[in-house]
PDB file of N, CA, C and O in Angstrom:
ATOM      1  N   UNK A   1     -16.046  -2.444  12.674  1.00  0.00           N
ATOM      2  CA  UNK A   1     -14.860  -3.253  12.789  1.00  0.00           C
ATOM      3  C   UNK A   1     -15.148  -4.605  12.143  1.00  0.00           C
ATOM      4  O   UNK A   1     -16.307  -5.009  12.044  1.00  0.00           O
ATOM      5  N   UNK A   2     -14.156  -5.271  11.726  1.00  0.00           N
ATOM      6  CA  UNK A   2     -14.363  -6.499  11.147  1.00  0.00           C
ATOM      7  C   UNK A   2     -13.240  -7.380  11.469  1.00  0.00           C
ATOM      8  O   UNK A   2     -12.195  -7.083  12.048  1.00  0.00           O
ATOM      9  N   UNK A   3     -13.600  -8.461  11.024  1.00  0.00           N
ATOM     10  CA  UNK A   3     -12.836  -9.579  11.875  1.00  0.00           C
ATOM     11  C   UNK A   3     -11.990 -10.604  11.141  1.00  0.00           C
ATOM     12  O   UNK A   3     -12.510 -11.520  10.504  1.00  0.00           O
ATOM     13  N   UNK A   4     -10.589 -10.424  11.245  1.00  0.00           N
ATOM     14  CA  UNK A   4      -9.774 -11.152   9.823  1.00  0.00           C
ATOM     15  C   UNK A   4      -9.709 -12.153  10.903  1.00  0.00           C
ATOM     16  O   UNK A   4      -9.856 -11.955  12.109  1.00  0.00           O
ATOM     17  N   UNK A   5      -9.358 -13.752  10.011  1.00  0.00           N
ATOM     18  CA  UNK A   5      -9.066 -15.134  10.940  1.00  0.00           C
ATOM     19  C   UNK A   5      -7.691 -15.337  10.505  1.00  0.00           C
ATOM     20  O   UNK A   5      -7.199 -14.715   9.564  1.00  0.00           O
ATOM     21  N   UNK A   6      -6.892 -16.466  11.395  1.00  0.00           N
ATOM     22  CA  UNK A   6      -5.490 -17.024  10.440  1.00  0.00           C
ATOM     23  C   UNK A   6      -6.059 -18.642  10.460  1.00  0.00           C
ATOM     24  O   UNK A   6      -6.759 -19.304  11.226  1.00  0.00           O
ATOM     25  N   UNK A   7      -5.521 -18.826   9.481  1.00  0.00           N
ATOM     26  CA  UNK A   7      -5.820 -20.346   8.803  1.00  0.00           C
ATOM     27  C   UNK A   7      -4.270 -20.806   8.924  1.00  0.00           C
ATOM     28  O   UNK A   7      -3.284 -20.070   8.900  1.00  0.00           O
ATOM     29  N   UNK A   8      -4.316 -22.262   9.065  1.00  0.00           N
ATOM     30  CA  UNK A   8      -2.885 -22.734   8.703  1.00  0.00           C
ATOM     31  C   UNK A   8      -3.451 -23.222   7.152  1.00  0.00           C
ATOM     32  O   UNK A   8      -4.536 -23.640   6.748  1.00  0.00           O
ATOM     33  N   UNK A   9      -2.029 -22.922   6.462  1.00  0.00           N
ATOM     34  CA  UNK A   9      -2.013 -23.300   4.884  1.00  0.00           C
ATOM     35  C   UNK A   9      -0.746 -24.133   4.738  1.00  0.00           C
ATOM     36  O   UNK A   9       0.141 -23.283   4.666  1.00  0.00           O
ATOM     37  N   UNK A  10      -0.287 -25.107   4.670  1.00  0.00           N
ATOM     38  CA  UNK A  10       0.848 -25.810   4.606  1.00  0.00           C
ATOM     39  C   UNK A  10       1.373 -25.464   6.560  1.00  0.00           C
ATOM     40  O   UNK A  10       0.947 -25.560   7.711  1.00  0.00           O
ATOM     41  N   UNK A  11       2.437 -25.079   5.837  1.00  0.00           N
ATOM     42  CA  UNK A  11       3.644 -25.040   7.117  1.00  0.00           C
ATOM     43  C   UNK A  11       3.490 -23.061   7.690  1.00  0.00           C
ATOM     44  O   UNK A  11       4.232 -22.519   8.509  1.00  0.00           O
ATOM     45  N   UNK A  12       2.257 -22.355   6.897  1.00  0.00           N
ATOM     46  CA  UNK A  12       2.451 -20.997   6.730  1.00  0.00           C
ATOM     47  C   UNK A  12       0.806 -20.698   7.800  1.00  0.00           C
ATOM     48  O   UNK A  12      -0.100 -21.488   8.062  1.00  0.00           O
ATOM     49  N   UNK A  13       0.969 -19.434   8.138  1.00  0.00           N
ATOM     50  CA  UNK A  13      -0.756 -19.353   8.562  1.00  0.00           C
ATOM     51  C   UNK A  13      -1.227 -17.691   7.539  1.00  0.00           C
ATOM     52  O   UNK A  13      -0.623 -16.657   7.253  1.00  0.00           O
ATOM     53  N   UNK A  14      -2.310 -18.125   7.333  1.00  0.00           N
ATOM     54  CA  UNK A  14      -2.526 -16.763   6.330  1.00  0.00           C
ATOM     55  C   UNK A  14      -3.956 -16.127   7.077  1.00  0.00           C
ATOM     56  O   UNK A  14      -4.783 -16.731   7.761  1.00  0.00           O
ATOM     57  N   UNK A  15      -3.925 -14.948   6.752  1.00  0.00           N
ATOM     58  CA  UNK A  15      -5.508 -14.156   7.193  1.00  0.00           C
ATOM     59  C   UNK A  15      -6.151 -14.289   6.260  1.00  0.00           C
ATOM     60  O   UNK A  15      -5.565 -14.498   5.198  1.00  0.00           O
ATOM     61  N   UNK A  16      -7.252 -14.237   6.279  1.00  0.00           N
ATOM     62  CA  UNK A  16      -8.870 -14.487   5.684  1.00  0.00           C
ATOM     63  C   UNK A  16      -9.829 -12.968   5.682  1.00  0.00           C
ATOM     64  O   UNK A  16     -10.534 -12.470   6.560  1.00  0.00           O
ATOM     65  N   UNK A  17      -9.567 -12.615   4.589  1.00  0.00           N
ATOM     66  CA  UNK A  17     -10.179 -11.012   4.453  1.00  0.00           C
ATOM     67  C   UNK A  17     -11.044 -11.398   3.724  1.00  0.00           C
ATOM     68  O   UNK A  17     -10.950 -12.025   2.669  1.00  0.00           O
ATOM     69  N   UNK A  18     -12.650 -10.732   4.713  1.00  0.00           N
ATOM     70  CA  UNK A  18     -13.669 -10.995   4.507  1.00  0.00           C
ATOM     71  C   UNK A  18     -13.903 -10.141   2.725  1.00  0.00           C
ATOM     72  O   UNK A  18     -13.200  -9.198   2.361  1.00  0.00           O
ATOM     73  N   UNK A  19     -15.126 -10.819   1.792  1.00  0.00           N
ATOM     74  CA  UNK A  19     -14.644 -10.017   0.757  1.00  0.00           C
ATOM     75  C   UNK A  19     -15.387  -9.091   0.320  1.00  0.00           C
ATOM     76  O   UNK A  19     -15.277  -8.903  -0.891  1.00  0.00           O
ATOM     77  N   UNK A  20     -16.458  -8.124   1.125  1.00  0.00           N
ATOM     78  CA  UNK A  20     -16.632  -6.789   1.446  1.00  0.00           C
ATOM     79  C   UNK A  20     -15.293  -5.680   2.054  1.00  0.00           C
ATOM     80  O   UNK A  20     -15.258  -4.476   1.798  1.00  0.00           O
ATOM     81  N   UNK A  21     -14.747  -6.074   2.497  1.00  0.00           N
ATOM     82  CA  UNK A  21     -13.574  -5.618   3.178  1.00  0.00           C
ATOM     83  C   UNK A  21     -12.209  -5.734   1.793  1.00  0.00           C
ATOM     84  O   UNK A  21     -11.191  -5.071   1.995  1.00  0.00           O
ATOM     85  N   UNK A  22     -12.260  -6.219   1.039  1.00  0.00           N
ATOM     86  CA  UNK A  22     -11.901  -6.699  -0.175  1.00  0.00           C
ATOM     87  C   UNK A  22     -12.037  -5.576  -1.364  1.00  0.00           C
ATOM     88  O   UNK A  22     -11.161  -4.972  -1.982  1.00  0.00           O
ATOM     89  N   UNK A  23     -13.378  -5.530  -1.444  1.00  0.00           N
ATOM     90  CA  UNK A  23     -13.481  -4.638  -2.332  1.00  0.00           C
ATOM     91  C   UNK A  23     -13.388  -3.346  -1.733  1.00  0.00           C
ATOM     92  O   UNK A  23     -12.720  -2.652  -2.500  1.00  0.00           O
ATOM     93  N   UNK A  24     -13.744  -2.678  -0.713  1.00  0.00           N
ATOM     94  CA  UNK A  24     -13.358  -1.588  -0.112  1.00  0.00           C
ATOM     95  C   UNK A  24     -12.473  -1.154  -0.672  1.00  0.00           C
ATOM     96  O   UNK A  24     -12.519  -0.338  -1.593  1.00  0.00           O
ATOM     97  N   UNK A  25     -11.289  -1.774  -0.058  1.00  0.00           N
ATOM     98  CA  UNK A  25      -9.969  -1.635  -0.420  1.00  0.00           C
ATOM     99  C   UNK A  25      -9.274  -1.659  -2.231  1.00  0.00           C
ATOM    100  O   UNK A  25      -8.365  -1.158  -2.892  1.00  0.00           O
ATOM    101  N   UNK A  26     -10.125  -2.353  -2.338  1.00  0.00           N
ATOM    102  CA  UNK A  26     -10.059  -2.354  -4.251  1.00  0.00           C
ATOM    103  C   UNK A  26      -8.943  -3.702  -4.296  1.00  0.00           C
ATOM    104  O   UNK A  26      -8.036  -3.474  -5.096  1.00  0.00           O
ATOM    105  N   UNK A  27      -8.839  -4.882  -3.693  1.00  0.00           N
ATOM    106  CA  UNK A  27      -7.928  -5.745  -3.904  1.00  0.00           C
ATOM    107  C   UNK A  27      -8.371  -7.201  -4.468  1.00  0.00           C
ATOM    108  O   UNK A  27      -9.490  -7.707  -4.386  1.00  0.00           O
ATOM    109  N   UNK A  28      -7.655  -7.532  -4.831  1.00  0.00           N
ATOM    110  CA  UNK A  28      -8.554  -8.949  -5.522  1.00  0.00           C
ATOM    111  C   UNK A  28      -7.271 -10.366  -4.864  1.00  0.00           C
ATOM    112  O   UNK A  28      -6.179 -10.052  -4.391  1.00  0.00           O
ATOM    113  N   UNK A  29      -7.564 -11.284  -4.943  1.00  0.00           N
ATOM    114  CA  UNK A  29      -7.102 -12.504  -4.938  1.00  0.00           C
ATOM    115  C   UNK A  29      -5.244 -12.061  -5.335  1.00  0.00           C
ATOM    116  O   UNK A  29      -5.150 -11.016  -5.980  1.00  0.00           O
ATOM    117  N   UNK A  30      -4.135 -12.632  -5.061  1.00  0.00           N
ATOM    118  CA  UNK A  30      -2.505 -12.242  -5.325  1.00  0.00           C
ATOM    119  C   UNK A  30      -2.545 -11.104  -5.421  1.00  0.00           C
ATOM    120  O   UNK A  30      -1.367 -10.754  -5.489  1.00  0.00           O
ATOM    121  N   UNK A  31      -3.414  -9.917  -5.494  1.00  0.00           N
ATOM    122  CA  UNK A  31      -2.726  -8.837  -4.703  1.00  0.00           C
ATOM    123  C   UNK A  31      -2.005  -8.599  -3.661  1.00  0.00           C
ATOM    124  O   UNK A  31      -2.287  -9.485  -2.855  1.00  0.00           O
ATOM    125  N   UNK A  32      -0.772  -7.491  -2.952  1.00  0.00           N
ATOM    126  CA  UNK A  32      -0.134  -7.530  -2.103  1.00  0.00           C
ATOM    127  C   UNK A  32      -0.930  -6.485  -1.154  1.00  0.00           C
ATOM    128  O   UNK A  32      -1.621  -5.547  -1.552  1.00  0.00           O
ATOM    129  N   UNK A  33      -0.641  -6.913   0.399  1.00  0.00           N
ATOM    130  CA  UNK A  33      -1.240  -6.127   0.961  1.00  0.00           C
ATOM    131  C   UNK A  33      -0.003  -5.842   2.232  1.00  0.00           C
ATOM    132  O   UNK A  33       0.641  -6.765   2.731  1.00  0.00           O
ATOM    133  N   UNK A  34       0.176  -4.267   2.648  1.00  0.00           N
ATOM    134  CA  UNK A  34       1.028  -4.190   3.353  1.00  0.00           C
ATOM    135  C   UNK A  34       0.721  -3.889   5.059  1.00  0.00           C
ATOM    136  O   UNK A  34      -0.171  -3.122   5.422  1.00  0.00           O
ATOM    137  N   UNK A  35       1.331  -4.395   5.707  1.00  0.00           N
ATOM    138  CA  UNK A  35       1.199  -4.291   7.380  1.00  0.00           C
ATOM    139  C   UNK A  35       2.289  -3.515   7.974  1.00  0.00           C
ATOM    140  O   UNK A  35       3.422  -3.859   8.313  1.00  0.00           O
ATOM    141  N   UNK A  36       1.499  -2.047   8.036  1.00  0.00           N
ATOM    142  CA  UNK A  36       2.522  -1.748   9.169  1.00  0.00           C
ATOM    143  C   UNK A  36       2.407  -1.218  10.354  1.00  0.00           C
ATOM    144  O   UNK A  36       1.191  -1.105  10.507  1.00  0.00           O
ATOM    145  N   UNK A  37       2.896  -0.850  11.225  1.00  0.00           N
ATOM    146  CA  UNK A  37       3.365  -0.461  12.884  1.00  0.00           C
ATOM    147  C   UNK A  37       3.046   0.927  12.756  1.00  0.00           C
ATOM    148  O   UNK A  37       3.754   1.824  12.298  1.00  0.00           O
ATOM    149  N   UNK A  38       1.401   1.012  13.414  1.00  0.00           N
ATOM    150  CA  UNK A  38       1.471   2.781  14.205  1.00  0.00           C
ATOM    151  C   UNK A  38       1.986   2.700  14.962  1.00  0.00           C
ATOM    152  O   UNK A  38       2.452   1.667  15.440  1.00  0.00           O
ATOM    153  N   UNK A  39       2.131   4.332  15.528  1.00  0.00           N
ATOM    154  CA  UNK A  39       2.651   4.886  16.797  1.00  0.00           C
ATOM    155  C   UNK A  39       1.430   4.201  17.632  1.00  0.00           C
ATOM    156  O   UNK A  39       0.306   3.870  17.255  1.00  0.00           O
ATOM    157  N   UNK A  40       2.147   4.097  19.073  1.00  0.00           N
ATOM    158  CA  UNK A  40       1.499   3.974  20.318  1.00  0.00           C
ATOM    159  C   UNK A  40       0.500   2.311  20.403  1.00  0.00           C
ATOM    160  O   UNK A  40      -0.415   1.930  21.133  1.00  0.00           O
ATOM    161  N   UNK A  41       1.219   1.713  19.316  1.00  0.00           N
ATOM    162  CA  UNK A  41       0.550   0.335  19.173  1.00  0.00           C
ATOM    163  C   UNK A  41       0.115   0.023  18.277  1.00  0.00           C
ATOM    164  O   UNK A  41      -0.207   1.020  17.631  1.00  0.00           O
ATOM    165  N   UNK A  42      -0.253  -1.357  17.504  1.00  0.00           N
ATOM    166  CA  UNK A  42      -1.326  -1.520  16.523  1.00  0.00           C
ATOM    167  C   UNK A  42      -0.745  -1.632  14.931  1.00  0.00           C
ATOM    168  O   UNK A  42       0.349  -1.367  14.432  1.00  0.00           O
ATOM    169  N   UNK A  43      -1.670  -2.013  14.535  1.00  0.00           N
ATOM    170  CA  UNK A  43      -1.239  -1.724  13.147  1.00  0.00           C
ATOM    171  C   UNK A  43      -2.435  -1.552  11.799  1.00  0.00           C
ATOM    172  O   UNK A  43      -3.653  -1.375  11.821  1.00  0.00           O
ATOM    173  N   UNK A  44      -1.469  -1.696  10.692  1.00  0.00           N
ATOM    174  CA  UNK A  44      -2.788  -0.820   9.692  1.00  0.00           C
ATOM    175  C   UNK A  44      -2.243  -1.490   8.693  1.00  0.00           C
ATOM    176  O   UNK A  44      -1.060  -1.551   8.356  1.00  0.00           O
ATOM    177  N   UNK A  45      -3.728  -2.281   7.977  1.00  0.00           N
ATOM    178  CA  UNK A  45      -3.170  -2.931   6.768  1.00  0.00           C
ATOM    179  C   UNK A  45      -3.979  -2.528   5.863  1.00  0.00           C
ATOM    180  O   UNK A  45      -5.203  -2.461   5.972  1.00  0.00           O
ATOM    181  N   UNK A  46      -2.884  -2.048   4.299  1.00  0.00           N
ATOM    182  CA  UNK A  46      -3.110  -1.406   3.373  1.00  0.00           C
ATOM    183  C   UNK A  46      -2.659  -1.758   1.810  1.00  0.00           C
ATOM    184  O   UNK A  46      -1.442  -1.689   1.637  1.00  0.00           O
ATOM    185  N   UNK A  47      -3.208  -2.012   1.001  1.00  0.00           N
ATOM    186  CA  UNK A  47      -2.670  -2.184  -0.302  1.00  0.00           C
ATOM    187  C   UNK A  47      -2.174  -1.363  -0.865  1.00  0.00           C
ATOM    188  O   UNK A  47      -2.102  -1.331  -2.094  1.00  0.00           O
ATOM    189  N   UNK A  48      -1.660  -0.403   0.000  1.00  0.00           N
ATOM    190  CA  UNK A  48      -0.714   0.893  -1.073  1.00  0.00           C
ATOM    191  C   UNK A  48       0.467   0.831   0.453  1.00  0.00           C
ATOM    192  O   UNK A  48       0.406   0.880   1.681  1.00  0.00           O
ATOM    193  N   UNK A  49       1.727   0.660  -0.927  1.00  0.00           N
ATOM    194  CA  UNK A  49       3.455   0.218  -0.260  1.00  0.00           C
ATOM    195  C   UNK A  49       3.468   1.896   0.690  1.00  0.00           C
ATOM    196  O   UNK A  49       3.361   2.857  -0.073  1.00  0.00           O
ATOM    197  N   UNK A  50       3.558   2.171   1.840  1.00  0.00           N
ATOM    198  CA  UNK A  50       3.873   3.206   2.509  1.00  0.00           C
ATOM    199  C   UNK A  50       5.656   4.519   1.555  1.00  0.00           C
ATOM    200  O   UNK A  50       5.964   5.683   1.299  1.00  0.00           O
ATOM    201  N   UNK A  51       6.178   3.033   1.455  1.00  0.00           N
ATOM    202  CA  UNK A  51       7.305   3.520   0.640  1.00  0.00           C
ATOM    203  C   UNK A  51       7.109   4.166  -0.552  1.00  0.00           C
ATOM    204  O   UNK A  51       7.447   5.293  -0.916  1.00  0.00           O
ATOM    205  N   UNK A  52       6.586   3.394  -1.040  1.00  0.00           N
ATOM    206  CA  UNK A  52       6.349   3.935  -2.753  1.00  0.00           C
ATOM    207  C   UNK A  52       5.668   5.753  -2.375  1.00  0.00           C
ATOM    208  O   UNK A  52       6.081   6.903  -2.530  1.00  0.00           O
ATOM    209  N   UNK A  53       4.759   5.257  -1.967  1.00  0.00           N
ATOM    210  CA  UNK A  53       4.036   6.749  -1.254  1.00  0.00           C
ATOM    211  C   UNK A  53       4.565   8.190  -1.070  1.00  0.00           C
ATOM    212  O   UNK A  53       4.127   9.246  -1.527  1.00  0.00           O
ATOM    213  N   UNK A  54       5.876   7.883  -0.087  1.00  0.00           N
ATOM    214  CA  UNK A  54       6.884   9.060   0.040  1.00  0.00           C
ATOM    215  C   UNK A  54       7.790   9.397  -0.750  1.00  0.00           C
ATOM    216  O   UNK A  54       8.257  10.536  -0.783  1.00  0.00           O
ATOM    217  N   UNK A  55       8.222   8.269  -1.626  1.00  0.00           N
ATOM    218  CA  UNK A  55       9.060   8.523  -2.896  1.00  0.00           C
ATOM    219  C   UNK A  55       8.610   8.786  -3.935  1.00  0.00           C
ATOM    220  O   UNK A  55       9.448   9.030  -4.804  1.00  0.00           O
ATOM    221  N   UNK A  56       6.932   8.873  -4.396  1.00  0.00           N
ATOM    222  CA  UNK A  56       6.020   9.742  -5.065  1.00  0.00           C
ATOM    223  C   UNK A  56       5.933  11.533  -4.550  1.00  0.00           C
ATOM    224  O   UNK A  56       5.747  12.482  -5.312  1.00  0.00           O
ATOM    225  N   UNK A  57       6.068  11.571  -3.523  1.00  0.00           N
ATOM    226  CA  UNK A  57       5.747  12.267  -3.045  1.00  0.00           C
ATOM    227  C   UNK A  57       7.121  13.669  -3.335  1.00  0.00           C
ATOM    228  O   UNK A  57       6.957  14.831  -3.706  1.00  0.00           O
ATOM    229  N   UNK A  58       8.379  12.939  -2.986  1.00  0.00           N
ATOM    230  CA  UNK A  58       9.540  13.715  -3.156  1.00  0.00           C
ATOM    231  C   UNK A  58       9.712  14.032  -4.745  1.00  0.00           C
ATOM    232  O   UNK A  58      10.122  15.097  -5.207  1.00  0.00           O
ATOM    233  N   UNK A  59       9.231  12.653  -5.633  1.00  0.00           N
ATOM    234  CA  UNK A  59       9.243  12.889  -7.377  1.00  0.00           C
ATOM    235  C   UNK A  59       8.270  14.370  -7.544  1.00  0.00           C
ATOM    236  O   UNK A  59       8.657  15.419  -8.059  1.00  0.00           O
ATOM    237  N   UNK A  60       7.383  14.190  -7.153  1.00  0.00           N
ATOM    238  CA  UNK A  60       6.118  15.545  -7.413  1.00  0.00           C
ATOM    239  C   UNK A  60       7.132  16.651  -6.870  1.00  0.00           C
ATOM    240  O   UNK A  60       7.427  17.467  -7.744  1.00  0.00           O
ATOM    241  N   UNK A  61       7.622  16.829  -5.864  1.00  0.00           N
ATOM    242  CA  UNK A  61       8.228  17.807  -5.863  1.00  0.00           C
ATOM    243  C   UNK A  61       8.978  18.473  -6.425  1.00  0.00           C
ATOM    244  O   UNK A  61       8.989  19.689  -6.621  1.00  0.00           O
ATOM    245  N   UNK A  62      10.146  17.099  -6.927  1.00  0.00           N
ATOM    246  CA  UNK A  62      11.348  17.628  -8.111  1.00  0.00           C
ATOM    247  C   UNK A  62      10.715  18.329  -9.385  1.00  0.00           C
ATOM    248  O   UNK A  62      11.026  19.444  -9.804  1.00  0.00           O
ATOM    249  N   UNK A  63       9.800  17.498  -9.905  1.00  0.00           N
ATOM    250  CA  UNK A  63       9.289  17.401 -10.753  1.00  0.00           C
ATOM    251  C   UNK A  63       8.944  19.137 -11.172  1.00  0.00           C
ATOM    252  O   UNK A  63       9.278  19.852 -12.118  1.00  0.00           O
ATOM    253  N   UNK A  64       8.112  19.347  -9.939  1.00  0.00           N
ATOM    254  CA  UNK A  64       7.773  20.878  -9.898  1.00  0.00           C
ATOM    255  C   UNK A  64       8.519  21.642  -9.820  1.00  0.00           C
ATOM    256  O   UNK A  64       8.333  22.778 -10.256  1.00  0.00           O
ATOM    257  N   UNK A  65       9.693  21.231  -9.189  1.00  0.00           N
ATOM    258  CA  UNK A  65      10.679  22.358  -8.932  1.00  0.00           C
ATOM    259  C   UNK A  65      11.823  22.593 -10.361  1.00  0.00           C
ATOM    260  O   UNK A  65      12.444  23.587 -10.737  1.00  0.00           O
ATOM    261  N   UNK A  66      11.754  21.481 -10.785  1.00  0.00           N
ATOM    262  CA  UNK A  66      12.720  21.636 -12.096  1.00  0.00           C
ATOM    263  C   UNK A  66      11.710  21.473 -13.713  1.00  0.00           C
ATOM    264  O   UNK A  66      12.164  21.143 -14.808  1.00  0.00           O
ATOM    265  N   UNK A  67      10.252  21.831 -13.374  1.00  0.00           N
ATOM    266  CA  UNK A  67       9.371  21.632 -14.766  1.00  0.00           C
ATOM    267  C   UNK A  67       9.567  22.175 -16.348  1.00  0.00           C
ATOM    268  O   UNK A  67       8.942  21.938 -17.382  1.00  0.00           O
ATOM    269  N   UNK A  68      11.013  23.219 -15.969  1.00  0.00           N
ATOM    270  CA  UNK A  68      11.428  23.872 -17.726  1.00  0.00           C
ATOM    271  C   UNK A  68      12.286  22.892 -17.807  1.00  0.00           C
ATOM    272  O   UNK A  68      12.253  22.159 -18.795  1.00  0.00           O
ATOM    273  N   UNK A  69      13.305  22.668 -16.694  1.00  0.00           N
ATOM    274  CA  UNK A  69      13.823  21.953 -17.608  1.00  0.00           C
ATOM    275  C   UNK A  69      13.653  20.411 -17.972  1.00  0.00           C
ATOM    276  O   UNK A  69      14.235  19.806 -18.872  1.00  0.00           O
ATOM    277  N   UNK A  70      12.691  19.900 -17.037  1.00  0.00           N
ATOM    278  CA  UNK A  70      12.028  18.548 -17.647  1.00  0.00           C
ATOM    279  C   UNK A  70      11.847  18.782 -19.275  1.00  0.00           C
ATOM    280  O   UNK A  70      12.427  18.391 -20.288  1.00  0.00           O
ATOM    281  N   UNK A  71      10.658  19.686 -18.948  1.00  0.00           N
ATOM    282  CA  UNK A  71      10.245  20.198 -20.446  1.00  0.00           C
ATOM    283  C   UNK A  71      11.370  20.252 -21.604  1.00  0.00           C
ATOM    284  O   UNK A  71      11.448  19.388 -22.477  1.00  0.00           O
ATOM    285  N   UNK A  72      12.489  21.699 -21.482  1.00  0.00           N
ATOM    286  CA  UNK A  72      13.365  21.396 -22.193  1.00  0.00           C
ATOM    287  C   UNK A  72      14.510  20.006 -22.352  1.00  0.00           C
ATOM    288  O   UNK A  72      15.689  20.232 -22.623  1.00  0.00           O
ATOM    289  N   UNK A  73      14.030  18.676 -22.162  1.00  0.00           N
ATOM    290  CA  UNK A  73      14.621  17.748 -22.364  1.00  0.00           C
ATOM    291  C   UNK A  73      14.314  16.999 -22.924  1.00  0.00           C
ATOM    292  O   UNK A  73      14.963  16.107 -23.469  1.00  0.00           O
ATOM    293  N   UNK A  74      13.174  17.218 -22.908  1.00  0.00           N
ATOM    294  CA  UNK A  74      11.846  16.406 -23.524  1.00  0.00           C
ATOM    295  C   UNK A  74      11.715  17.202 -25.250  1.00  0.00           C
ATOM    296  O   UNK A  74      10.502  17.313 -25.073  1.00  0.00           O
ATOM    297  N   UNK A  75      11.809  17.485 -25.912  1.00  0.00           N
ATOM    298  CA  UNK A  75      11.818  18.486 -26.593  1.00  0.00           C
ATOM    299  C   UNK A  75      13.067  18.062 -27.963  1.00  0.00           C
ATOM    300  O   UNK A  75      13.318  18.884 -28.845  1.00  0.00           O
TER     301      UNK A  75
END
């Protein structure tokens, strides 16, 4: 486990990600990082948009399901 701090920065307070925990994650300095709400409490912060994720997810499908005629459009 590791231990993020909040700093006040102006009028804002920001967390302090240690920067082993940094590269883990593969994020650098103005990268975005997203926070969200598990079940049963808690949360999980991640540099990949949860959203983007499932709407990749439904594209792969179309994608597969209609691949001639992608193809024939492309063409």
């Amino acid at each position: 486990m590791s231990e993020l701090k909040l700093r006040k920065v102006g009028n804002s307070l920001a967390i302090t990600v240690p920067v082993h925990m940094a590269a883990k994650m593969k994020v650098a300095e103005g990268d975005t990082l997203y926070l969200t709400d598990l079940p049963g409490g808690g949360y999980r912060l991640t540099p990949h948009d949860p959203d983007l994720v499932e709407q990749m997810k439904v594209m792969d499908s179309l994608m597969s399901r209609y691949r001639n005629t992608l193809k024939a459009l492309s063409e």
